[in-house]
N, C-alpha and C positions, 0 to 999 in steps of 0.2 A: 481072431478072438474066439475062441474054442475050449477056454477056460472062463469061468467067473469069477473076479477077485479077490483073495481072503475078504476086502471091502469096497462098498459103492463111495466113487468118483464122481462129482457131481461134474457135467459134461455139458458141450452143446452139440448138439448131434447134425449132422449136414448130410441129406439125400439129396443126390440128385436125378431125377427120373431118366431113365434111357432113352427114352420115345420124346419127349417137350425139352428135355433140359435144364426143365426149371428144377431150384431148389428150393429145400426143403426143412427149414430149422428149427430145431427142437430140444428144450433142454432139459434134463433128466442127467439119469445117471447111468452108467458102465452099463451096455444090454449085448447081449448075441446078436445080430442083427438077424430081422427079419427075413424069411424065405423069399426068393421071386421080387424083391425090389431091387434096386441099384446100390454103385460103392456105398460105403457109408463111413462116413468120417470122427471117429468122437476124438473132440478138444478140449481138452481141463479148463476149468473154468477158473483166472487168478482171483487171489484175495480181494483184488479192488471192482470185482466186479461183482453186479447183483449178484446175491444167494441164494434169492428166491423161486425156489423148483414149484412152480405152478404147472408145466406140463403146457406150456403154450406154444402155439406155430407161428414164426413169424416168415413173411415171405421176402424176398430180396432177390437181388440182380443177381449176384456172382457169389455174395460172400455175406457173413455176420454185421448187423449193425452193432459198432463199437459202444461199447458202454459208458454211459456218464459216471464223472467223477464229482462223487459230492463235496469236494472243497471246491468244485465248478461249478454249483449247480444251486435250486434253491435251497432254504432255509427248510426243516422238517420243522423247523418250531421255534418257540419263545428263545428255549435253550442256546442254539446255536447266536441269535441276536443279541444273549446277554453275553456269551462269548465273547463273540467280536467285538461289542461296547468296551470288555472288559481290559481286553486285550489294547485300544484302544486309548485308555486314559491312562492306564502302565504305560503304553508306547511314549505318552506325552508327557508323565510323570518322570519316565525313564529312556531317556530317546534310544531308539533302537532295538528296544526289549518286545516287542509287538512285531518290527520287522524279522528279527531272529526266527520270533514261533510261529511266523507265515514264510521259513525258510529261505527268507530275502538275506543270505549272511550276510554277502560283500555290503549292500546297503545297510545292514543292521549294525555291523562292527562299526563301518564309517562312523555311523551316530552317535554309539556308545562310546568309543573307545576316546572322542577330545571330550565328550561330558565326563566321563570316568579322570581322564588326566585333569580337566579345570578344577572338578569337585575335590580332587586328589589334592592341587595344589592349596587351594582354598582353605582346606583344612590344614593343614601342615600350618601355612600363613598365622591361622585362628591359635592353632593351637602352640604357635611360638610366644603368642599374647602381645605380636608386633602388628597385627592387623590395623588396628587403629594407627600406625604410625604410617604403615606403607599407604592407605586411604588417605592418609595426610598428605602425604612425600609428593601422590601423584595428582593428586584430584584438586591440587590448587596450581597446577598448569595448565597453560589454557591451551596451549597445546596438546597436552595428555586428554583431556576434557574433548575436544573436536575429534578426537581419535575414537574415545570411548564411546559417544554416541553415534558414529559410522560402523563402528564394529556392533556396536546393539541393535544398529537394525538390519547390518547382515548376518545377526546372529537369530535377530526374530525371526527373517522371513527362511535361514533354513531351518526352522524347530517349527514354523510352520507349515513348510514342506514335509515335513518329517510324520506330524501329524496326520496330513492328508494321503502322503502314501503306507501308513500304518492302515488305517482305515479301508484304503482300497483295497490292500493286500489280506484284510482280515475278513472283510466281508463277504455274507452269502446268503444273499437277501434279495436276490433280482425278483424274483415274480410275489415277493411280501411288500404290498406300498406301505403299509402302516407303519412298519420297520424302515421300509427306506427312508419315510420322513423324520423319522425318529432317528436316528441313525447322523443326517445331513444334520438334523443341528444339534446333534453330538458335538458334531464335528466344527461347528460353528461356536458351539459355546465353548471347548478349548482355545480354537484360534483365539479368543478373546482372551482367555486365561491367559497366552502366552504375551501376545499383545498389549495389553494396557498396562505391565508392569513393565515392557520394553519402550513404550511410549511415554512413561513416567521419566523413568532413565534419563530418555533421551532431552526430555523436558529439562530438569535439571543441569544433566550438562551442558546443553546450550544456554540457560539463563546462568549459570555460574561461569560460564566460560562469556559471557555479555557483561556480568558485572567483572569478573576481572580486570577487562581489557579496557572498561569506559572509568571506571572510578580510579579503581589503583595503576597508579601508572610504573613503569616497567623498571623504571630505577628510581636512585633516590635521590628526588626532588626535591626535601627539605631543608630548611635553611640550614641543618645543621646535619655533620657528616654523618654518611651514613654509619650506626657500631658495624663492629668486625666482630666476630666470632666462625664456629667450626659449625659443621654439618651436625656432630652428634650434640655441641653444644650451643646454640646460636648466641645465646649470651653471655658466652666465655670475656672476661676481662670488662664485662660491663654491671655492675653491682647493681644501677637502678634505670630503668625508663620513663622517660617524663612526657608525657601526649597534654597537648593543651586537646581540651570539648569546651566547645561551644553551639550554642544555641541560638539561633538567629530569628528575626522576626523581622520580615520584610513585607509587611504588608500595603493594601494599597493607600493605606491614609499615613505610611510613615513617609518619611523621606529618607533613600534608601535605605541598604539591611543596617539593622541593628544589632548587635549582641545582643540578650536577654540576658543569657545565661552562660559565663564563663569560671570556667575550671580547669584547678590543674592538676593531674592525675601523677604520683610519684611510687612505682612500683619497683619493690624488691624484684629481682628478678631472681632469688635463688628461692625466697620464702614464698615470695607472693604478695607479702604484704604488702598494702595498700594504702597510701593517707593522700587525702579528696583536699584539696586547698581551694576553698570559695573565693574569687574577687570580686565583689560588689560591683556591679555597672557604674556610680557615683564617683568610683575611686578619680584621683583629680591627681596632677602633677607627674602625671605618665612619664617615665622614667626609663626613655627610649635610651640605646647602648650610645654609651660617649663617643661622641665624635662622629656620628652614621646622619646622613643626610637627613633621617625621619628625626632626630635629633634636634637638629640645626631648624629645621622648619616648625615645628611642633612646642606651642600651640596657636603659633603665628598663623599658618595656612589652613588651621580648625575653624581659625573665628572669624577669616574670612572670608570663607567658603560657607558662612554663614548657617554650621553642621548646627550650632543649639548646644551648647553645655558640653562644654572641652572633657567628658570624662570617659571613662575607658569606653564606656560603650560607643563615642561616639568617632574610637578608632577606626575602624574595618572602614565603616566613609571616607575617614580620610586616606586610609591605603587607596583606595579605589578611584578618589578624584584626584591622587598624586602620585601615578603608578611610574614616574620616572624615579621614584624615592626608594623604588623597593625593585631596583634592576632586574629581568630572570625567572622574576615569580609567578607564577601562572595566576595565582589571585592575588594580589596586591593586598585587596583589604585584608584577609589572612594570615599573611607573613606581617603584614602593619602591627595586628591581635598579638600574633606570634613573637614578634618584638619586645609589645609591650607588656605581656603575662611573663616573659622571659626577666625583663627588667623588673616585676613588682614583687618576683619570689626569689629574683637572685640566682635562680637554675638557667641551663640551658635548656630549650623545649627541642625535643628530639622529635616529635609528630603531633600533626596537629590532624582534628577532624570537626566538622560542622555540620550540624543537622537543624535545616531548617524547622521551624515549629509546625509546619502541615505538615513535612514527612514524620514527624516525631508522633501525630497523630496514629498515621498509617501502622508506623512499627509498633503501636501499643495495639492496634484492634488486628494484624495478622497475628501476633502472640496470643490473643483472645482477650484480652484484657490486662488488668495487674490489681492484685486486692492489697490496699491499704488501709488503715484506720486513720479516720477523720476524726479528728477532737471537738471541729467548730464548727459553724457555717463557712465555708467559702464564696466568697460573691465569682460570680461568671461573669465578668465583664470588670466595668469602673476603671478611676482613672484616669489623673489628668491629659487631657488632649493637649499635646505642646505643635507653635507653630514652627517653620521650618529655621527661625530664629530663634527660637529655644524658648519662648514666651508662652505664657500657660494660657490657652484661649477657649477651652472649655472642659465638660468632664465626657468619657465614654459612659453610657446606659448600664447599669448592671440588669442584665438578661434573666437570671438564677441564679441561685445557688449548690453546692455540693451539702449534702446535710451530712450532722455528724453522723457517724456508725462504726462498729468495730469491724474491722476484716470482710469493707467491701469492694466488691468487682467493679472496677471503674474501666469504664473502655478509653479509647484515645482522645478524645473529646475532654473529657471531665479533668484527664489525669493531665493531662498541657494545663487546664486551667488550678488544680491542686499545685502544681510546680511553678505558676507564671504569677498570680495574683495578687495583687499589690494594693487592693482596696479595702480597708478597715484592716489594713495589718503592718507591719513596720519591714525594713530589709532585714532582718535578723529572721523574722517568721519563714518570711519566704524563703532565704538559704536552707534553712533547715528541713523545709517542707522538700526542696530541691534534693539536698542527701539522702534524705528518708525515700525520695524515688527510685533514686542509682541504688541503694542498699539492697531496694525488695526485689528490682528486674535480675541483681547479682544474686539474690537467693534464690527466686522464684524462676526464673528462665534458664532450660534443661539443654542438653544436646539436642536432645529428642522434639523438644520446642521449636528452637532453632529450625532443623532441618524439616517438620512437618511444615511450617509457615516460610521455607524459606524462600517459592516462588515472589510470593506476594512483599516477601522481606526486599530481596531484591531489586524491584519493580521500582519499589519506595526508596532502597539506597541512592538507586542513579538518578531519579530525581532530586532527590533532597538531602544527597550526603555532597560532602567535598572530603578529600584527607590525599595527604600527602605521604601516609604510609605504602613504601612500594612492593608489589606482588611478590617478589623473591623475600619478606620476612614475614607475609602472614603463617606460615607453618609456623614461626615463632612464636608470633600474637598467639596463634591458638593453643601453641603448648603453654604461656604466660597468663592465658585465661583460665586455665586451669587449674592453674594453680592462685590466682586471684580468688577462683570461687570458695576453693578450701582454707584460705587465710582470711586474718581479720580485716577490715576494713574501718581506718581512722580519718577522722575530718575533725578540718578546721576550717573556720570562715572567719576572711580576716572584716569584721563590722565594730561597729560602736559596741561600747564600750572600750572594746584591746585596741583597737587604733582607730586615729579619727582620719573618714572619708575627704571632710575636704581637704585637709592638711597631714597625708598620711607621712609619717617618718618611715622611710622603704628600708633604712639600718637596723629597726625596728623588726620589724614584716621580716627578714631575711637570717636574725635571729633568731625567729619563733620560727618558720621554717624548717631551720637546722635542727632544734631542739625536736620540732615534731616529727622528723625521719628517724630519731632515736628508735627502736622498738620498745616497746614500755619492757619492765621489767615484770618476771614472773610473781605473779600477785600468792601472797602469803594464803590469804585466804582459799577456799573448798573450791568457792563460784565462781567456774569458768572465764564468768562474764564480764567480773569486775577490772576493770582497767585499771591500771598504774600507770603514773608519769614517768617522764621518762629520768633518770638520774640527772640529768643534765639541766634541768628543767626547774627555773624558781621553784621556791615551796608552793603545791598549790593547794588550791582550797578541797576539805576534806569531799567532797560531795559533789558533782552535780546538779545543776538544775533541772530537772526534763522538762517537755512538754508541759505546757498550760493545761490546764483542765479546760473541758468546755466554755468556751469565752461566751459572752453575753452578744447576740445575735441581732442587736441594738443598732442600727444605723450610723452609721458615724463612730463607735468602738473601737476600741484599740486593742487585742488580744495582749497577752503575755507570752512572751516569743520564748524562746527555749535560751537561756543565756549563755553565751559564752564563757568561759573559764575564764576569771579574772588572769590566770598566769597564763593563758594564751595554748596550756598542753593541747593536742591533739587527742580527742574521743574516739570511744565504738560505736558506730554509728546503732546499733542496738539499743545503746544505752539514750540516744537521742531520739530516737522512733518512739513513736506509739506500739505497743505489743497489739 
C-alpha cells in the first residue's frame, strides 16, 4: 500500500501484534499502515454492513464480529412497525403478497396463485350473469353443501396460516414490547376477520344441508307423478303446478291436527301467474276420487270415530285414524287433505306442504315481522270450544285485540291471529284477511330476507313444515318463485254467497275454477291495476267490493267482509287488500 487512492474506502482494519498475538480491529478508511507495528489487513466494508466510521477498537479472538442485519434485528422505530402491520393486512387481504415482500416466493406464489385463479374464476362466473344459477345448480345438494363446508374450513385454517406466517416473516420488533403486543393482536384480529365469515359458511351449509335431508325427501313422494321436464327447462311440457298449503292447528285442547287453513295454489309455470283458490274448513260432502277406499268409507268412518262435523277440516284426522285408506303415504292425514282439495277443485295436486300454526309464528318473527293494514279490531282469542263430538260446549276468552292501523309491523304472534280469527267476524272476513297475508309476505319478503333469517327459517321448517316436494325440483321452485313474485296474483274463495258450504255443488266449484285460470284479459284502461274477467267468464258485475271500513268494535258485531264476485271471477289480490 504505497499509493493512496484517487478515493477513501471505508475498511475494517485488522492488526495483529508480533509479541501477544492479539488482534486489533479498527474501522476507518484506506491508510499507509503505520511504522514498527504488525501485518495489517484492510477489508472493504459490504453495503449491509454498518457505515458508521466512529474510529472504534473492538477486541476479538481471531477475527471481526459479523454484523447485524436489520431485517434481523430490532425495530429503529414506529416506522418499521407500521411496515410490517401494513404488509400484514395486504398479506391477508391478498394472500401471499406480504410473503412475496419478505422474499418468501415459493410460499408467497403458493398463496397467491389458487387465490388469483378462484377470484379469476368467480368473476368470469359473475360476469356471465350465470352466477345465481350455478349458486342454485349446486348449493341445493346436499352433497355439494357437506363438500362446501369441509373445504371452508380447510380453506380458513390455511388463510390462517397464511396470515400468521406473513406476520412472522414481516416482523422486526423483538426488543419493542409495545409493538410486539400491538402487533399479536394484529394478528388476532385478522384471524377473526378470516374466521367468522368462514364459520358463517360453514353454519349455513350444514343447516341447509339438515333441512334438505329431514324435510324434503329424495324423490317423489307424492301422490301424483312426479312432472318431467329438462335441466335448462324443468317445466318443459307442464303449463301449470298446483301445491295444496295448509295450515294446521293442533293444539292441546283440540282433538287432533286440524286444518285451519287450506288452499290451493295454481301457478303458470311460463308467466308466473298465480290464482290462490280458498276452501273453507265447513266445506261438507267431500268429494273423495270415485271408487278409492277414502271414498267408500267417508263419512261413514268420520262419524264414527266420533271426529265432530264431517267437514273438510276434519279430513287430515280421518287420514290419520285410517292410514290403511291411504296405502304408502308417509302422512296419511295429508294425502286424506290431498285427496280431498283434489276432488273440490277438480285439479290434480301435484305437492302438498303444511305448516303448523306455532311454526308459522316462528317464520313471521325470523323475517322480522310483516306490515299490514288492519281496518278493525281483531279479537285475539274467542270462539266456540267444540267437544270431541263436535258439540259446542263453551266459548275460548278473547285475550286482546289487534287495533286498527295503516301499514303496521305485526310480529308472529298477532299476524297467526289477523289470518285465524273467527270471533265477531264471518268465514268470508277471515279468507280475505288470509290472502291479504300470502299477498304481502309475496311482496314484502326479498332474497335477501330469506337468506339473512334463513338459520332461524330453517330451525322452524323442520319442526313445523311437512311437504312432499322432493329435493331434485327445488331449483325449479325457486326459479317458479321468481317469477311468482313479478306476476300478478288472483284469488278466489269458494264461501257464501257463490256456493253454499253445506250443500256445495263441486260441477259448480270446478267450473268457476276453470274460468279463473283464464288470465284476465288486458284491461283497456291506463291503470295497471284494474283487473278484467276473464272472457270466458259470465258477465260480471262492474265493480268490486273492497274491504269494510272500520267495523264497529262492539262486542258481539259483525263486520262487513269483502264480498265475493257474484260471477265467481277470480281478483288482484291488491285490489282486495287494505293499501
Amino acid at each position: 500500500m504505497s499509493a493512496v487512492p484517487p478515493y477513501a474506502v471505508p475498511v475494517l482494519r485488522v492488526q495483529q501484534s508480533p509479541g501477544t498475538g492479539a488482534a486489533m480491529v479498527t474501522a476507518g478508511v484506506a491508510q499507509t499502515p503505520h511504522a514498527g507495528v504488525g501485518q495489517v489487513h484492510d477489508l472493504p466494508l459490504r453495503a449491509t454492513e454498518d457505515p458508521t466510521l466512529d474510529g472504534t477498537t473492538r477486541t476479538g479472538s481471531t477475527a471481526a464480529t459479523p454484523p447485524r442485519h436489520r431485517d434481523r434485528g430490532e425495530d429503529a422505530g414506529a416506522g418499521g412497525f407500521g411496515r410490517a402491520a401494513g404488509w400484514t393486512v395486504l398479506g391477508t387481504a391478498l394472500p401471499g403478497a406480504g410473503l412475496l415482500n419478505a422474499h418468501r416466493r415459493v410460499l408467497g406464489w403458493l398463496a397467491l396463485l389458487p387465490f388469483a385463479m378462484a377470484v379469476g374464476a368467480a368473476a368470469v362466473v359473475w360476469g356471465s350473469g350465470r352466477a345465481v344459477d350455478v349458486a342454485q345448480r349446486y348449493l341445493l345438494d346436499a352433497d355439494v353443501l357437506l363438500g362446501v363446508a369441509v373445504a371452508v374450513v380447510a380453506l380458513a385454517l390455511a388463510w390462517g396460516a397464511v396470515v400468521v406466517g406473513t406476520h412472522v416473516a414481516q416482523r422486526r420488533l423483538r426488543g419493542v414490547r409495545g409493538h410486539r403486543v400491538a402487533s399479536s393482536l394484529l394478528v388476532v384480529a385478522l384471524l377473526a376477520v378470516v374466521a367468522l365469515p368462514a364459520a358463517k359458511t360453514v353454519q349455513y351449509a350444514l343447516v341447509s344441508r339438515s333441512l334438505l335431508t329431514s324435510l324434503f325427501p329424495s324423490g317423489g313422494d307424492g301422490a301424483s307423478d312426479e312432472p318431467t321436464g329438462t335441466a335448462a327447462d324443468p317445466w318443459k311440457g307442464i303449463p301449470r303446478v298446483n301445491v295444496l298449503l295448509v295450515g294446521a292447528d293442533a293444539g292441546a285442547d283440540r282433538t287432533g291436527t286440524r286444518p285451519d287453513t287450506v288452499i290451493v295454489a295454481s301457478i303458470n309455470t311460463e308467466t308466473g301467474d298465480t290464482v290462490i283458490f280458498g276452501l273453507p274448513r265447513q266445506l261438507s260432502d267431500i268429494p273423495f276420487p270415485e271408487g278409492s277406499p277414502a271414498a267408500e268409507q267417508w263419512p261413514t268412518a268420520c262419524e264414527a270415530n266420533g271426529t265432530g262435523g264431517c267437514w273438510l277440516n276434519a279430513v287430515y284426522l280421518f287420514g290419520t285414524q285410517n292410514p290403511q285408506l291411504f296405502p304408502g303415504a308417509p302422512d296419511p292425514g295429508l294425502r286424506a287433505t290431498e285427496q280431498a282439495a283434489a276432488g273440490i277443485v277438480g285439479m290434480d295436486i301435484d305437492y302438498t306442504a303444511m305448516v303448523n300454526l306455532a311454526g308459522f309464528q316462528d317464520l313471521i318473527d325470523a323475517m322480522g315481522g310483516i306490515r299490514l293494514t288492519v281496518e278493525r279490531r281483531i279479537p285475539i282469542g274467542g270462539g266456540e270450544r267444540l267437544s270431541a263430538s263436535g258439540r259446542v260446549v263453551g266459548t275460548y276468552p278473547v285475550t286482546g285485540y289487534i287495533e286498527p292501523g295503516r301499514d303496521q309491523l305485526l310480529d308472529g304472534f298477532h299476524a297467526e291471529w289477523y289470518a285465524r280469527s273467527r270471533w265477531q267476524s264471518d268465514n268470508n272476513d277471515r279468507m280475505n284477511r288470509q290472502r291479504c297475508l300470502i299477498n304481502a309476505a309475496v311482496q314484502q319478503y326479498s332474497a335477501l330476507d330469506l337468506a339473512r333469517a334463513f338459520p332461524q327459517l330453517a330451525a322452524s321448517a323442520e319442526r313445523d313444515v311437512t311437504t312432499d316436494i322432493p329435493a331434485s325440483r327445488l331449483s325449479a321452485f325457486v326459479d317458479l318463485g321468481r317469477k311468482v313474485k313479478e306476476a300478478p296474483l288472483r284469488t278466489l274463495s269458494f264461501t257464501e254467497p257463490l256456493i253454499s258450504t253445506g250443500s256445495p255443488d263441486y260441477d259448480q266449484v270446478h267450473q268457476l275454477v276453470q274460468q279463473a285460470l283464464v288470465p284476465p284479459a288486458p284491461s283497456p284502461s291506463s291503470s295497471p291495476t284494474t283487473t278484467t274477467p276473464a272472457p270466458s267468464s259470465p258477465a260480471p258485475s262492474t265493480a268490486t267490493t273492497g274491504p269494510s271500513a272500520t267495523a264497529s268494535p262492539t262486542d258481539g258485531s259483525t263486520p262487513t267482509a269483502t264480498e265475493t264476485p257474484p260471477s265467481g271471477e277470480a281478483v288482484d289480490a291488491d285490489s282486495v287488500c287494505p293499501a
